[in-house]
C-alpha positions as CSV (number, residue, x, y, z in Angstrom):
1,X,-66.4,-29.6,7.9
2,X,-64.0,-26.8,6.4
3,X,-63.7,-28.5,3.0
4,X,-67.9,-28.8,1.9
5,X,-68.1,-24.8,2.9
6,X,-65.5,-23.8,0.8
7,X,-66.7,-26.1,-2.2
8,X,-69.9,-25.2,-1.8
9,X,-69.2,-21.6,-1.5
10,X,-66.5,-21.7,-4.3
11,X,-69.5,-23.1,-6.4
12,X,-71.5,-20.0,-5.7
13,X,-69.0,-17.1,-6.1
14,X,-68.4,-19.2,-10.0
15,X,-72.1,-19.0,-10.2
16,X,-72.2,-15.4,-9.4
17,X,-69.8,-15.0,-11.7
18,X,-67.0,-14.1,-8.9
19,X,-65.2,-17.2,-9.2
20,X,-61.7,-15.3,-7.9
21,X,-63.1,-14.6,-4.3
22,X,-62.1,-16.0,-1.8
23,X,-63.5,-17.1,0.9
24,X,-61.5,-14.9,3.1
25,X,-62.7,-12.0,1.7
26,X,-66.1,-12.2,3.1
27,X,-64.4,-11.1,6.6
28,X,-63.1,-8.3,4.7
29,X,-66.7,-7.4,3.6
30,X,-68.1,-7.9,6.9
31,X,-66.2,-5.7,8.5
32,X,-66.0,-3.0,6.0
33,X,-70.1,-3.1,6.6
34,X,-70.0,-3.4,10.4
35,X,-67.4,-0.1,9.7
36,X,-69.8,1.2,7.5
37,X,-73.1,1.4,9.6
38,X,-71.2,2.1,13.0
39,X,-68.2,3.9,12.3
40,X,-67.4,1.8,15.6
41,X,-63.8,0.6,15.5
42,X,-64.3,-1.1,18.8
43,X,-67.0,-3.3,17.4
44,X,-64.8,-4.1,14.4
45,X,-62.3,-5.4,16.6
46,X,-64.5,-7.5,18.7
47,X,-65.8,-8.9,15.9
48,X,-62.5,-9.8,14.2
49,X,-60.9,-10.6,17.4
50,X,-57.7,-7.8,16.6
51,X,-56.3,-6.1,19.7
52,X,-55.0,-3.5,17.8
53,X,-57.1,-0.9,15.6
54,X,-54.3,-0.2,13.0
55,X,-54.7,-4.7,12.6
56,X,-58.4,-4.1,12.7
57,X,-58.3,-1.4,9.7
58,X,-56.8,-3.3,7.5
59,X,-59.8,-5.4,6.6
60,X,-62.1,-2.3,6.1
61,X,-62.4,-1.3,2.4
62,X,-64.3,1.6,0.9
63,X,-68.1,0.6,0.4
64,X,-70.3,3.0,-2.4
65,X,-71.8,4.5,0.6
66,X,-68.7,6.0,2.9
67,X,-67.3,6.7,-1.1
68,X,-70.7,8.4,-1.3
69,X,-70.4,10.2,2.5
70,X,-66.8,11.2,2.0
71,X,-67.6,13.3,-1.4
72,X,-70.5,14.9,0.1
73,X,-68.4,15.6,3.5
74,X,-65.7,17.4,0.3
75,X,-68.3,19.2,-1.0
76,X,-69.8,20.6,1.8
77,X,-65.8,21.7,3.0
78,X,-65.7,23.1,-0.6
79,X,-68.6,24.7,-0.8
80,X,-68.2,26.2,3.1
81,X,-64.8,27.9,2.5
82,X,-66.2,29.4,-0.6
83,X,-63.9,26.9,-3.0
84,X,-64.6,27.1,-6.4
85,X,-64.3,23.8,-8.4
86,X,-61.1,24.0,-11.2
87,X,-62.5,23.7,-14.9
88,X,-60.1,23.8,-17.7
């Protein structure tokens, strides 16, 4: 049942030292991944069963990776059109 999951996972996430998350959040962290290694937004919806991609994008979060993939895309822009970084 519902309730031994949740105490059982609300036992791990203290252990872990994440005692906060819920357990909710793991669908936001599933999703952000499935986002992450597909860029798909179809299969994010599937999986979270949204109709709609704007309800679908709500769940995906920033991971270190597309953090990491969006700087480089900046640099690359920055370094194509010749733009010098500001330094003060």
């Amino acid at each position: 049942p519902y309730h031994k999951l949740l105490k059982a996972f609300k036992k791990v996430a203290k252990n872990m030292g994440r005692g906060s998350t819920r357990i909710h959040d793991l669908r936001h962290t599933m999703l952000s991944y499935i986002w992450e290694n597909t860029h798909d937004i179809e299969q994010v919806m599937q999986v979270s069963r949204h109709k709609n991609p704007v309800s679908a994008r709500v769940y995906i979060h920033p991971t270190q990776k597309t953090r990491e993939e969006a700087a480089a895309l900046i640099s690359k822009v920055a370094h194509d059109l010749n733009v010098v970084p500001f330094r003060t």
